[in-house]
C-alpha positions as CSV (number, residue, x, y, z in Angstrom):
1,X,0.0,0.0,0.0
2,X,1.3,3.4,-0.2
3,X,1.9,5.7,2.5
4,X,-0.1,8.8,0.9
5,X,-3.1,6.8,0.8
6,X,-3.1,5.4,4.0
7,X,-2.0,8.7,5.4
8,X,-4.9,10.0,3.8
9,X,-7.5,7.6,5.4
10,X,-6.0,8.0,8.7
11,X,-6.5,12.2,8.2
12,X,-9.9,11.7,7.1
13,X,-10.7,9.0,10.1
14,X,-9.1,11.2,12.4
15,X,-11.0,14.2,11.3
16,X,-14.2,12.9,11.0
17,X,-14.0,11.3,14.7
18,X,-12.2,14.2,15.5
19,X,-9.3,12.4,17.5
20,X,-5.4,13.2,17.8
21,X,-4.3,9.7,17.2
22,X,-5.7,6.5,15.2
23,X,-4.9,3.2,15.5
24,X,-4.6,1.4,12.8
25,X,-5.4,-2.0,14.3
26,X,-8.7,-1.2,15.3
27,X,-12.3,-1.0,13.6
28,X,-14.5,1.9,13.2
29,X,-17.1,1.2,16.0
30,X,-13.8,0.4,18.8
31,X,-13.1,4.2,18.5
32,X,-16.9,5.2,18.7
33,X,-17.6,5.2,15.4
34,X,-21.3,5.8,14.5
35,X,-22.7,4.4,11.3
36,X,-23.3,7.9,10.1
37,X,-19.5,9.2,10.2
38,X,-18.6,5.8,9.2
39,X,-20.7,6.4,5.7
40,X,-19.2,10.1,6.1
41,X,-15.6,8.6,6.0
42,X,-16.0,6.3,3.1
43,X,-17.7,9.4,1.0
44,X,-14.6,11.5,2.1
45,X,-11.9,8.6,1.0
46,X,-14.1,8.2,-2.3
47,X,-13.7,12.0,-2.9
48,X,-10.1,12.9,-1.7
49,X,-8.4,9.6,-2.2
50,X,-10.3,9.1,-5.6
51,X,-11.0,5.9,-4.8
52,X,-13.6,3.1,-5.6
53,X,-13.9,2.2,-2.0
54,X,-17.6,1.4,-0.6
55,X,-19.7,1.5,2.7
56,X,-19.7,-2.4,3.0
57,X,-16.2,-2.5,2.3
58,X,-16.0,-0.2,6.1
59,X,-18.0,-2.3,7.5
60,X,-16.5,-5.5,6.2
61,X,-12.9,-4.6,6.6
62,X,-11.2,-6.3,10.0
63,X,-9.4,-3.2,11.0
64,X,-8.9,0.6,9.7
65,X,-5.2,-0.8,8.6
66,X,-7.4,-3.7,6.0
67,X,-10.2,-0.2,5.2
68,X,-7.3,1.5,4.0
69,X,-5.7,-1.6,1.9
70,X,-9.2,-1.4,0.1
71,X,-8.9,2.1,-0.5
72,X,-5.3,1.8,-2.2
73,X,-7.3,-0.9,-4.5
74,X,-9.4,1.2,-5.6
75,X,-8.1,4.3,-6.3
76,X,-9.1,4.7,-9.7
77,X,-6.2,4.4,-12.5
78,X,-4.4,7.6,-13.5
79,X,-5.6,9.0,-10.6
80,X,-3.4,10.7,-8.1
81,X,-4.4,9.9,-4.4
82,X,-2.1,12.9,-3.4
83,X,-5.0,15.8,-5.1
């Protein structure tokens, strides 16, 4: 995966749940995730990552770490994911 992506769904994770520090080893609803900002954090990785990411693929990923591996996948081809 590469870093600017993942560094980029860890921003977006951390704004949304507006927290200093993320694990990466954890899901969305062990850091109080609601369903809401959840669905708002997959619209923000689709948007600034550029990424073909879903909502089940949020709630099916095991860990933030495994979201952002999905998000990498998807970024769409000739696309940056550093906008």
């Amino acid at each position: 995966m590469t870093t600017s992506v993942r560094n980029q769904v860890l921003a977006i994770v951390k704004r949304v749940l507006k927290r200093e520090e993320i694990p990466e080893n954890v899901d969305f609803f062990d850091l109080g995730a609601s369903s809401l900002a959840v669905i708002q954090i997959v619209e923000l990785v689709r948007k600034e990552c550029d990424s073909e990411v879903w909502i089940t693929d949020a709630f099916d990923a095991a860990d933030i770490a495994a979201f952002a591996e999905l998000a990498e996948q998807g970024v769409r081809s000739g696309a940056s994911a550093t906008k």
